[in-house]
Short mmCIF file of the C-alpha atoms (twelve columns), coordinates in Angstrom:
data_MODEL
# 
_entry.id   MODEL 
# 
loop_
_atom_site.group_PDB 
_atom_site.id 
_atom_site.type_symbol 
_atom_site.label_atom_id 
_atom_site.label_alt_id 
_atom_site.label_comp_id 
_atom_site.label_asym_id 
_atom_site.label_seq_id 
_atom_site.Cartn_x 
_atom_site.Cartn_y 
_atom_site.Cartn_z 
_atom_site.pdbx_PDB_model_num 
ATOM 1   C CA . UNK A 1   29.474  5.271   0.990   1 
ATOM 2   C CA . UNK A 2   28.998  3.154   3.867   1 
ATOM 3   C CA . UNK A 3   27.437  -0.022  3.257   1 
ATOM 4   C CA . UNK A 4   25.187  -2.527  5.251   1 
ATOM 5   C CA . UNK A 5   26.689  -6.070  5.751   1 
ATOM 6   C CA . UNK A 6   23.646  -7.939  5.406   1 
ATOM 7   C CA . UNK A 7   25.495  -11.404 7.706   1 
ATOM 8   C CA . UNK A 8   26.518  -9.348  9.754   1 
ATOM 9   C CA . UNK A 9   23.097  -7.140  10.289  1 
ATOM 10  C CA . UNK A 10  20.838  -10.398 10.457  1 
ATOM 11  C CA . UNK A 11  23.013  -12.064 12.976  1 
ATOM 12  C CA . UNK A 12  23.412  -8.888  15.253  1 
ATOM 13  C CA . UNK A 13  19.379  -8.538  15.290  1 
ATOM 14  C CA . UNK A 14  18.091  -11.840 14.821  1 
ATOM 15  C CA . UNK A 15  17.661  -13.057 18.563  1 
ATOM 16  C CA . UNK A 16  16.210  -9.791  19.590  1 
ATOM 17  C CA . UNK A 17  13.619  -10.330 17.005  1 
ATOM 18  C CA . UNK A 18  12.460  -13.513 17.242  1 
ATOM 19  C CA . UNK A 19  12.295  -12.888 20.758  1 
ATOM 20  C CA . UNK A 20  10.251  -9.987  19.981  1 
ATOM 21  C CA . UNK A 21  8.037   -12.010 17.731  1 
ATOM 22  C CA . UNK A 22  7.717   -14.895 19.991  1 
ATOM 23  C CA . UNK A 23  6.675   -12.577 22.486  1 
ATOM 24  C CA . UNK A 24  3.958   -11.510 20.384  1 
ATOM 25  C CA . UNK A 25  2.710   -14.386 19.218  1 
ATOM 26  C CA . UNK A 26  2.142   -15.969 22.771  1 
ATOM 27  C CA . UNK A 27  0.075   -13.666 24.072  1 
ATOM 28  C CA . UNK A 28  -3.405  -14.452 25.355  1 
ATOM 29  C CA . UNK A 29  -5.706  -12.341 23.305  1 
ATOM 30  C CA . UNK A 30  -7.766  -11.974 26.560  1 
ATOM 31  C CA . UNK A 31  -4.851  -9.783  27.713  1 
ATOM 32  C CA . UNK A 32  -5.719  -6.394  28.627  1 
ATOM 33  C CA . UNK A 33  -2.345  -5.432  27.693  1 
ATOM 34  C CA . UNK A 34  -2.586  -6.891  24.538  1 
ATOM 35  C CA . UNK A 35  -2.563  -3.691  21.752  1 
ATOM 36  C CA . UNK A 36  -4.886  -5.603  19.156  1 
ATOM 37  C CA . UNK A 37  -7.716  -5.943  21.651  1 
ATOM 38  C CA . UNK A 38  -7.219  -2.163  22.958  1 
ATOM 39  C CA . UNK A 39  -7.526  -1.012  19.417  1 
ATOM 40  C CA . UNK A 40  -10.708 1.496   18.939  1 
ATOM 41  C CA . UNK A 41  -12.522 -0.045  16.394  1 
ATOM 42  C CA . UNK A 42  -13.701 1.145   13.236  1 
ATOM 43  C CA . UNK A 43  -16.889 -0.106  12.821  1 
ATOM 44  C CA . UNK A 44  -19.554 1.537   15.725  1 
ATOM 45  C CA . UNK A 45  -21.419 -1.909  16.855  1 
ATOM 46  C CA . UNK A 46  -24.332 1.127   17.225  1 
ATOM 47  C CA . UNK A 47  -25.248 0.907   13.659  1 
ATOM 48  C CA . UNK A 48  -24.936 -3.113  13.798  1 
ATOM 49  C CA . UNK A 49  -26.145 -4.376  16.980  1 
ATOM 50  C CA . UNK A 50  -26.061 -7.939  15.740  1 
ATOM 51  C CA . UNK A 51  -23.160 -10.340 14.830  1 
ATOM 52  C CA . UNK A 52  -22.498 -10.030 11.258  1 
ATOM 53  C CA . UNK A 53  -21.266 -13.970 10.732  1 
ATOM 54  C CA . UNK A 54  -19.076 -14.443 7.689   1 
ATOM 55  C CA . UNK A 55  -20.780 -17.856 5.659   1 
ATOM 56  C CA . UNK A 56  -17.972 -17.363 3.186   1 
ATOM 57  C CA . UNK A 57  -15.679 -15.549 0.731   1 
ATOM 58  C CA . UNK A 58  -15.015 -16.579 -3.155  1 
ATOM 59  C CA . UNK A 59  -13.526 -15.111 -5.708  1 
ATOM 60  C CA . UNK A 60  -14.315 -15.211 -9.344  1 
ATOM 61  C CA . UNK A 61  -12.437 -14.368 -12.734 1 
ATOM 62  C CA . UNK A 62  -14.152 -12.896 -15.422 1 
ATOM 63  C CA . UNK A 63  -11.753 -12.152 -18.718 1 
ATOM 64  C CA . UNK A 64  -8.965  -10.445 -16.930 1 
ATOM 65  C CA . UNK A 65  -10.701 -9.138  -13.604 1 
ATOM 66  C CA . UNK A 66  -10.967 -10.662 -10.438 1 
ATOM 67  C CA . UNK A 67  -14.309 -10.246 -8.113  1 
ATOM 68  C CA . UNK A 68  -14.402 -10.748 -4.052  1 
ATOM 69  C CA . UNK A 69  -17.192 -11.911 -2.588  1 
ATOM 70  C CA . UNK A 70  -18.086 -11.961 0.995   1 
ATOM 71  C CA . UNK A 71  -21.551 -13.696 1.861   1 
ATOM 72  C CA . UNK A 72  -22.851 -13.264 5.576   1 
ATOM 73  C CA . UNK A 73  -25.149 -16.086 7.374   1 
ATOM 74  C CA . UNK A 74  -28.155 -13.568 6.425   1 
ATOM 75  C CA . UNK A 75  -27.598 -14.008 2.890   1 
ATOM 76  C CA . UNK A 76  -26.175 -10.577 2.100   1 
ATOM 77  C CA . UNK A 77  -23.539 -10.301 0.211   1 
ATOM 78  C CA . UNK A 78  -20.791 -7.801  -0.359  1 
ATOM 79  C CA . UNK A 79  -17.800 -7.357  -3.634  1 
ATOM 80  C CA . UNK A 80  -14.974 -5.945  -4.061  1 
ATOM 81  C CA . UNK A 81  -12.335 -5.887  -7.341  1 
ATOM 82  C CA . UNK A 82  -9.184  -7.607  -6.918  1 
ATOM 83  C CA . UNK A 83  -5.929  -6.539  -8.217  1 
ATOM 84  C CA . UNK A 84  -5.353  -7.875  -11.588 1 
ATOM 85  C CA . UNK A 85  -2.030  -9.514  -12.098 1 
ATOM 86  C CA . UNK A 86  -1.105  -9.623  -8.182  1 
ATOM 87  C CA . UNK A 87  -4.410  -11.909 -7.977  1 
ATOM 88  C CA . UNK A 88  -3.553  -14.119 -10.938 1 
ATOM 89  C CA . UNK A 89  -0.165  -14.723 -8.953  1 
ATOM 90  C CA . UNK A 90  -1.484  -15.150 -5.765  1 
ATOM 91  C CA . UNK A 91  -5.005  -16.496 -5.777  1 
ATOM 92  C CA . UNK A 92  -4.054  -19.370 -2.970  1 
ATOM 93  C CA . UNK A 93  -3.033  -17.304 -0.776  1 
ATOM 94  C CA . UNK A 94  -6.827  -16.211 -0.501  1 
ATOM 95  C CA . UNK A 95  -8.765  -19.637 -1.317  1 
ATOM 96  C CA . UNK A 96  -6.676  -21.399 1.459   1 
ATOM 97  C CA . UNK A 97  -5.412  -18.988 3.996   1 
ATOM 98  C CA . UNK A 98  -7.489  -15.365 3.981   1 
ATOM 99  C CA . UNK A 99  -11.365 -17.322 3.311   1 
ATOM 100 C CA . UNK A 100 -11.083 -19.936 5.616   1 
ATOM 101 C CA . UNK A 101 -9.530  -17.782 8.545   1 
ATOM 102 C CA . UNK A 102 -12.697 -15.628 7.884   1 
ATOM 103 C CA . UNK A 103 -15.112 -17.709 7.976   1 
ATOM 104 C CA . UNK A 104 -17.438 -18.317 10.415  1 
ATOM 105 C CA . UNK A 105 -16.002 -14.663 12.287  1 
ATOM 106 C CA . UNK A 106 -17.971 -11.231 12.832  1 
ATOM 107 C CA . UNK A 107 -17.419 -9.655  10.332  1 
ATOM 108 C CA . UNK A 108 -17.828 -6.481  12.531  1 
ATOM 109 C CA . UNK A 109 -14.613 -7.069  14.071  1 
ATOM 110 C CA . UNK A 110 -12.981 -6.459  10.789  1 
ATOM 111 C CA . UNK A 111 -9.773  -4.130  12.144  1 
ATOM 112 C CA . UNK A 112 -9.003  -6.817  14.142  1 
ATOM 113 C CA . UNK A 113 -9.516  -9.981  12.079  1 
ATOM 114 C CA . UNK A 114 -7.197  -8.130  9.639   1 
ATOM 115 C CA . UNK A 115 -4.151  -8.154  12.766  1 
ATOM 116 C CA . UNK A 116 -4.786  -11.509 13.574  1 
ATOM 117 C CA . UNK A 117 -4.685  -13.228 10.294  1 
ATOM 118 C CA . UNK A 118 -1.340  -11.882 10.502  1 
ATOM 119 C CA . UNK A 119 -0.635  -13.359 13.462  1 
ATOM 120 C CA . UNK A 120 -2.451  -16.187 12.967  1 
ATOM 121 C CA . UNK A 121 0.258   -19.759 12.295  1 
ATOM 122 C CA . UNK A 122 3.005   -18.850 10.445  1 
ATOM 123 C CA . UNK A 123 1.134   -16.368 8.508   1 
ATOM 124 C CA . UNK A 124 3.739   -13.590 9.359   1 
ATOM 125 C CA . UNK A 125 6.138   -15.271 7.372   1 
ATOM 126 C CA . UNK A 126 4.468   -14.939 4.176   1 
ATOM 127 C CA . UNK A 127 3.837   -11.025 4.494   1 
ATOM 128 C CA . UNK A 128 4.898   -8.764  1.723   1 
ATOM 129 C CA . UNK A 129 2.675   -7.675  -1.653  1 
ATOM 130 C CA . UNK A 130 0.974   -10.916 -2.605  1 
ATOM 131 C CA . UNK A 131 -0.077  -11.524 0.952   1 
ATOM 132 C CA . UNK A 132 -1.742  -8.192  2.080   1 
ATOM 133 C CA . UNK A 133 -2.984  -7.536  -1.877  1 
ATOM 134 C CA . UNK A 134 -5.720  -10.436 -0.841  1 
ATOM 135 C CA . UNK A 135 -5.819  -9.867  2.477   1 
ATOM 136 C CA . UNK A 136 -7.650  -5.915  1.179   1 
ATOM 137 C CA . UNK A 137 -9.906  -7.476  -1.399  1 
ATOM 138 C CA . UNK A 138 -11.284 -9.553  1.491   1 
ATOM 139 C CA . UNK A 139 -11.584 -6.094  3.737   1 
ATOM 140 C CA . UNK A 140 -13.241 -4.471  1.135   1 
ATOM 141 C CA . UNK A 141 -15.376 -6.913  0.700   1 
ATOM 142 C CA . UNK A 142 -16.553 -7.319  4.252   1 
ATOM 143 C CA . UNK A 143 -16.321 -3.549  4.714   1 
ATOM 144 C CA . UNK A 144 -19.426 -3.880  1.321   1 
ATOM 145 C CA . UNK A 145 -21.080 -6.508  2.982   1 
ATOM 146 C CA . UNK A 146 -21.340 -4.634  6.461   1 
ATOM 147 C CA . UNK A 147 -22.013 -1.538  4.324   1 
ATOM 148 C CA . UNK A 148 -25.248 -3.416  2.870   1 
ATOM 149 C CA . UNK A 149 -26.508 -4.990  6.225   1 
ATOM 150 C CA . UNK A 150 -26.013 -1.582  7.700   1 
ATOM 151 C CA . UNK A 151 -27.899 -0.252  4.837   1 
ATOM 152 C CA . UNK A 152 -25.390 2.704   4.985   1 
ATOM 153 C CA . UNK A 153 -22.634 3.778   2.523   1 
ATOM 154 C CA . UNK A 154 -18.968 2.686   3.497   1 
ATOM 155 C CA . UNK A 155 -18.537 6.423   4.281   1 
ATOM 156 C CA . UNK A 156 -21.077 6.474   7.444   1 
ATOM 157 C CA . UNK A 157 -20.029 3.140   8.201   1 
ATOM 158 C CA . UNK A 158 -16.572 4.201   9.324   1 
ATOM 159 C CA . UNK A 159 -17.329 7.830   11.152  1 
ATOM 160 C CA . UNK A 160 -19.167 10.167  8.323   1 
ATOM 161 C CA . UNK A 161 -18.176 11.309  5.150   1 
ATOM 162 C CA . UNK A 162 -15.460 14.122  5.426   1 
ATOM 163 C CA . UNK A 163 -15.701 15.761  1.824   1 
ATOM 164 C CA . UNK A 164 -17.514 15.514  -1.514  1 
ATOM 165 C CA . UNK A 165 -14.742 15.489  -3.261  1 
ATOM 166 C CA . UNK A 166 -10.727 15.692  -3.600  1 
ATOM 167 C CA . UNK A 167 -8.156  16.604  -5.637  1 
ATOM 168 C CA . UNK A 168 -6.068  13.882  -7.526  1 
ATOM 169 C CA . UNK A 169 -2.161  13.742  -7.850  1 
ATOM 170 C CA . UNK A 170 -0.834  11.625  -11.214 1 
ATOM 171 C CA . UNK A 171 2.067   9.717   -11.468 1 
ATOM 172 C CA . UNK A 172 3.896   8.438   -15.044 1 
ATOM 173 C CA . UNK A 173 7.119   6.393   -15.619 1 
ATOM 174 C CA . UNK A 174 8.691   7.805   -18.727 1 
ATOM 175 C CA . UNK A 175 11.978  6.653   -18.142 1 
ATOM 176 C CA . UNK A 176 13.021  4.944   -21.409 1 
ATOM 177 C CA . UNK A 177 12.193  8.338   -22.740 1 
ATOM 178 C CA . UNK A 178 14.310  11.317  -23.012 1 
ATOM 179 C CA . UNK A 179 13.893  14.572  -20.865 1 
ATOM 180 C CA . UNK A 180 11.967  16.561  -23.115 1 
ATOM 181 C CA . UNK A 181 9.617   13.529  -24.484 1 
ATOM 182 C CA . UNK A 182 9.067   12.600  -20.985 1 
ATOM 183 C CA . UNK A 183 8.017   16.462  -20.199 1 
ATOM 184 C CA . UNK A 184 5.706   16.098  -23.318 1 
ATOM 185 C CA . UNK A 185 3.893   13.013  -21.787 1 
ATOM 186 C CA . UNK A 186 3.985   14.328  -18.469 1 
ATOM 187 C CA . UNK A 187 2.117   17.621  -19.259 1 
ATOM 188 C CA . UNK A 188 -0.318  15.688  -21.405 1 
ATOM 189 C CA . UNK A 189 -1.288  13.057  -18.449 1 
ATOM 190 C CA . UNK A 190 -1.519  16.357  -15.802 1 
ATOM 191 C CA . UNK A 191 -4.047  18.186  -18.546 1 
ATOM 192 C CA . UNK A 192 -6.032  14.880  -18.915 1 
ATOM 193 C CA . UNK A 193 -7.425  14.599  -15.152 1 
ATOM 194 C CA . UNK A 194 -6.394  18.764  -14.269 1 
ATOM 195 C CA . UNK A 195 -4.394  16.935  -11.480 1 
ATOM 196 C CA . UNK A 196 -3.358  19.291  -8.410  1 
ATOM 197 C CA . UNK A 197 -0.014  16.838  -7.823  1 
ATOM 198 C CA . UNK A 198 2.320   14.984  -9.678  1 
ATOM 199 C CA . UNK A 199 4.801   12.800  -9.306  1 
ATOM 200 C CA . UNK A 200 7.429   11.936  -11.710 1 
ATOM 201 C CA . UNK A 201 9.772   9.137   -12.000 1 
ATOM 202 C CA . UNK A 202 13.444  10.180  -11.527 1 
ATOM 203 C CA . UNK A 203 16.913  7.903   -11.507 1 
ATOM 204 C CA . UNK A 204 16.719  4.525   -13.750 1 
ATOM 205 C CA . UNK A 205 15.220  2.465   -10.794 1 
ATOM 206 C CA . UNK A 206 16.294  -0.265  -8.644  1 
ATOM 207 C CA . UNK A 207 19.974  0.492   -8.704  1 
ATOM 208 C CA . UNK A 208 20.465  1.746   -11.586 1 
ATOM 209 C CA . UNK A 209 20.947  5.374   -12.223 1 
ATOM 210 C CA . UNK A 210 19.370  6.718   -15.395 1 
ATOM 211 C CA . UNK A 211 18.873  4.695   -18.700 1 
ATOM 212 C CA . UNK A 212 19.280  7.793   -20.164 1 
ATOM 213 C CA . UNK A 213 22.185  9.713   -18.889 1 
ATOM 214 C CA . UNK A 214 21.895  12.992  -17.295 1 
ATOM 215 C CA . UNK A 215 17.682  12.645  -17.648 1 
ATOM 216 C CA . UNK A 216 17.404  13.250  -14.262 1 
ATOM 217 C CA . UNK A 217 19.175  16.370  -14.344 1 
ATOM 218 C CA . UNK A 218 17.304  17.913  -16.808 1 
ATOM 219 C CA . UNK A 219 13.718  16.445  -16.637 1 
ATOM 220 C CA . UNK A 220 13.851  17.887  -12.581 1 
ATOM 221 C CA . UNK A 221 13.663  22.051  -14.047 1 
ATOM 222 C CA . UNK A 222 11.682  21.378  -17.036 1 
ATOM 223 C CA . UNK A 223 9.400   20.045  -15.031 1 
ATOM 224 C CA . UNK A 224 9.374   22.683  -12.389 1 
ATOM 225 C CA . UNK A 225 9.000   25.243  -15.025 1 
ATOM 226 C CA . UNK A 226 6.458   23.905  -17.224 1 
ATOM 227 C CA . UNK A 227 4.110   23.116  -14.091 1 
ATOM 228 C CA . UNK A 228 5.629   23.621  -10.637 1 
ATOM 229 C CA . UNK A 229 3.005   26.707  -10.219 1 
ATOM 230 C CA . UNK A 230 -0.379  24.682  -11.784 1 
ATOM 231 C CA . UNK A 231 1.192   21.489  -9.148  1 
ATOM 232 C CA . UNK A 232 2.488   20.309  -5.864  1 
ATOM 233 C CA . UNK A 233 5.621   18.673  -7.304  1 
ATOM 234 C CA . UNK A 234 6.972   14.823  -6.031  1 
ATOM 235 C CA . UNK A 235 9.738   12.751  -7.142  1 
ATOM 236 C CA . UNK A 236 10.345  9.025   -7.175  1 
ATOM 237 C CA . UNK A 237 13.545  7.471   -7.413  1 
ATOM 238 C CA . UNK A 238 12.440  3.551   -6.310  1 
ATOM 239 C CA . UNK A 239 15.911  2.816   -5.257  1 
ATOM 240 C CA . UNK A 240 18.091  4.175   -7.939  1 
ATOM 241 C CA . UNK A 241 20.935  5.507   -6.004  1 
ATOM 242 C CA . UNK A 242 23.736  3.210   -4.476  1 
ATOM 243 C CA . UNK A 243 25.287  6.611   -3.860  1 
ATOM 244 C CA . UNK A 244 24.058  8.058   -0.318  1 
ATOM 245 C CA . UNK A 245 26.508  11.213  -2.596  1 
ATOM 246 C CA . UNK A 246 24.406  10.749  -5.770  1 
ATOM 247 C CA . UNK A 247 21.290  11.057  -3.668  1 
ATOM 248 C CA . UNK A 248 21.883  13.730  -1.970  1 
ATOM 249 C CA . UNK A 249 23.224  15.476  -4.921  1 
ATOM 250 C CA . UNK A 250 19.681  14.449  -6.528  1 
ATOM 251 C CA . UNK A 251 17.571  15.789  -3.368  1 
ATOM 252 C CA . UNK A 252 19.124  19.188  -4.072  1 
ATOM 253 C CA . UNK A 253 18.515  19.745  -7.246  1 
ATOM 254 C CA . UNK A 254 14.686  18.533  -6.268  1 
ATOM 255 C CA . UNK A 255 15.036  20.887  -3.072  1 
ATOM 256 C CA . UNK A 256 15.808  24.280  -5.510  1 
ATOM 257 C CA . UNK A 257 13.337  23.328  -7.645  1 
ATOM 258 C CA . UNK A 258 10.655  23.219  -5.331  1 
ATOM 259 C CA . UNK A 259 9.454   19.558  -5.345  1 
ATOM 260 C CA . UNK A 260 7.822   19.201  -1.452  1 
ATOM 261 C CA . UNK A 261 8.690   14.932  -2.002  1 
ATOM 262 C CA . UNK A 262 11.521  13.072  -2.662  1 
ATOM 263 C CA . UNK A 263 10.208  9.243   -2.521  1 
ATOM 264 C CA . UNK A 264 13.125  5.923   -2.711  1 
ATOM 265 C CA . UNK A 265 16.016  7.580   -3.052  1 
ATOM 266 C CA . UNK A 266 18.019  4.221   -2.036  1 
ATOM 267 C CA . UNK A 267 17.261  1.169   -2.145  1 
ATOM 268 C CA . UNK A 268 14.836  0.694   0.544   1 
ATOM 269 C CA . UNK A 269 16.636  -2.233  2.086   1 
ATOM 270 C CA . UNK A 270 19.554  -0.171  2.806   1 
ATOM 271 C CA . UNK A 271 18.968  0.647   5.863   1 
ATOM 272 C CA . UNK A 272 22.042  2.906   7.186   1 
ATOM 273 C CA . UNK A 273 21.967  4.683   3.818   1 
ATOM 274 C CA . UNK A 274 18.389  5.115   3.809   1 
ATOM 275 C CA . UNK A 275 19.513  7.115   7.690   1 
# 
């Protein structure tokens, strides 16, 4: 295996990137070059001729569920449901960065609002899960809230609604539990929705290669036999495999068995394995 050196990686690339990012940061937004003002927008300004101001956006806990609000000058207000425990952890990050960057915007100008809150002080810096988690519950809510004013459904609002309905794919994590156990479960949670896809959890993640040894092996053709014909079949590893070998050996045994996805097989900061 060949492995990353992570000094050595960092110091190779770092002036190249913060010269990249610096580059981005100072550009003029008036900029015809710049991409975030040449970006097509989403929302047609046809079916909201008028600014949509944003007056505010607050959030509110009730037992273990978060709620998004985003009012507009007008008085019309649109909600959306935050994540649960990602919320609980990272609730400042929307009452003192996401709300009072919105404020006072269009709220039609939502694709771009969501790039340059990004961009916006040091903001970069804190992306990653607990950062973009609030930054959607604010979309969402905006994307209600322009919904309402448009007195359309979010569907229309972004182009037209493209079917009435579609078919759902269902994922488990068994792995504590042996092959056949975890085939047991993973039949009954494919009968309980008639899902078209599923996707099962393989290797014993994040570096560590099964908790149960050899349930990879085995769970891969039970599965394919019990319901690679009723499903399209996908496999997650979430960075199991040190091993580029391991992995590969892995992919194969997912490749005869006909699964069409093979999700994580290293960890996904290992960049030359991951090649």
């Amino acid at each position: 295996m060949q492995s990353i050196n992570r000094r050595k990686f960092i110091s190779s690339t770092s002036i190249s990137l913060s010269a990249m990012l610096m580059n981005t940061l100072s550009q003029d937004s008036s900029n015809p070059e710049d991409t975030i003002e040449n970006f097509k927008p989403f929302i047609k300004k046809d079916n909201l001729p008028n600014p949509v101001i944003i007056e505010s956006l607050s959030m509110f806990k009730r037992d273990k569920n978060w709620f998004i609000r985003a009012r507009s000058k007008d008085g019309i207000e649109g909600w959306s449901v935050g994540h649960p425990s990602k919320t609980e952890l990272s609730q400042s990050v929307f009452t003192k960065v996401i709300a009072p960057f919105m404020r006072n915007k269009d709220a039609r100008k939502i694709d771009r609002l969501v790039d340059q809150i990004f961009l916006s002080g040091s903001n970069y810096k804190m992306q990653g899960q607990l950062f973009w988690v609030q930054v959607a519950a604010a979309e969402f809510a905006i994307l209600d809230l322009l919904g309402k004013t448009a007195k359309l459904s979010a569907a229309n609002l972004l182009g037209g609604q493209k079917r009435n309905k579609i078919d759902l794919y269902i994922a488990n994590n068994h792995r504590s539990k042996n092959a056949e156990e975890s085939l047991r479960r993973i039949i009954k949670s494919v009968d309980s929705i008639n899902a078209k896809a599923l996707k099962i959890k393989i290797g014993g993640r994040m570096k560590v290669v099964d908790s149960i040894p050899m349930r990879t092996e085995k769970l891969i053709p039970k599965v394919a036999e019990s319901l690679g014909k009723r499903c399209t079949l996908y496999a997650d590893a979430n960075s199991s495999y040190t091993s580029v070998k391991k992995a590969i050996k892995v992919g194969k045994i997912l490749e005869e068995n006909g699964f069409s996805f093979y999700e994580e097989p290293v960890p996904f900061d290992y960049l030359s394995e991951t090649n």
